[in-house]
C-alpha positions as CSV (number, residue, x, y, z in Angstrom):
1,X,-116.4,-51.4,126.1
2,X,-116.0,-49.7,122.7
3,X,-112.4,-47.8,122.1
4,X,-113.5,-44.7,120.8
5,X,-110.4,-44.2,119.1
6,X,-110.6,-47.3,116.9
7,X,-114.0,-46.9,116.0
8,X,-113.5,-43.3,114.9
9,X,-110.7,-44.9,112.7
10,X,-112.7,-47.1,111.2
11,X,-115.3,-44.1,110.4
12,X,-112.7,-42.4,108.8
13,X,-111.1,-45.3,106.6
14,X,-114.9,-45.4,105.6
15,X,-115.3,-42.0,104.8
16,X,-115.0,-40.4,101.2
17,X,-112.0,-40.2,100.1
18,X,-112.5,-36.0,99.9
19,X,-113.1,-36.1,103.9
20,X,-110.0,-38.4,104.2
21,X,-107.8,-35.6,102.7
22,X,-109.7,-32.9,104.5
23,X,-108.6,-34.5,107.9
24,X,-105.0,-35.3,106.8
25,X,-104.8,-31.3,105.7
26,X,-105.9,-30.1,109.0
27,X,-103.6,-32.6,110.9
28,X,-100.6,-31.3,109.1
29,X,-101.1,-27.7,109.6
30,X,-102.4,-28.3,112.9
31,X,-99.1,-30.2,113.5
32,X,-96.8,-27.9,112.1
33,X,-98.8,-25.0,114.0
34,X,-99.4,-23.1,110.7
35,X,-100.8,-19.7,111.0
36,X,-104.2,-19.7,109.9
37,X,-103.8,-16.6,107.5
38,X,-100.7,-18.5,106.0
39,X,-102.7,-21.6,106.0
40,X,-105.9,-19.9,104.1
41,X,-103.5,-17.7,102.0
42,X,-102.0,-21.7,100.8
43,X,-105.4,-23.2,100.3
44,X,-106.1,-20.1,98.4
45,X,-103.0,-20.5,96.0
46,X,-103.7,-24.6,95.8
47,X,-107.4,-24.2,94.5
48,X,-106.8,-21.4,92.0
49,X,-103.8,-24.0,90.4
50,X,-106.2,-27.2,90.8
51,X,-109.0,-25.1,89.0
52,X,-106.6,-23.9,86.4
53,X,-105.6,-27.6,86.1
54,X,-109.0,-28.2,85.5
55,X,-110.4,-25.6,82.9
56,X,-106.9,-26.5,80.8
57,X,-108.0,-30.2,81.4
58,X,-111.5,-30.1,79.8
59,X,-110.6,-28.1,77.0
60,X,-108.4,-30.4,75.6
């Protein structure tokens, strides 16, 4: 008999490292019961700083 727990572990230590973060992400807000507009409003503020980070990044 397979533990479906383990084995969905072991798919997500395999999985790219991108999905990895996405699920950690979702566990924390889910955790914390974040609203979802807060939540979205956060992702929002996170990608225009990454993206800024970027551009400023490859123009050096």
């Amino acid at each position: 008999m397979t533990d479906s727990h383990s084995s969905s572990s072991t798919a997500l230590e395999e999985a790219p490292d991108d999905v990895k973060l996405a699920v950690d992400l979702i566990y924390l807000l889910e955790s914390h019961a974040i609203d979802t507009d807060t939540a979205l409003s956060a992702i929002d503020m996170v990608k225009h700083d990454l993206l800024t980070k970027k551009a400023a990044s490859s123009s050096e």
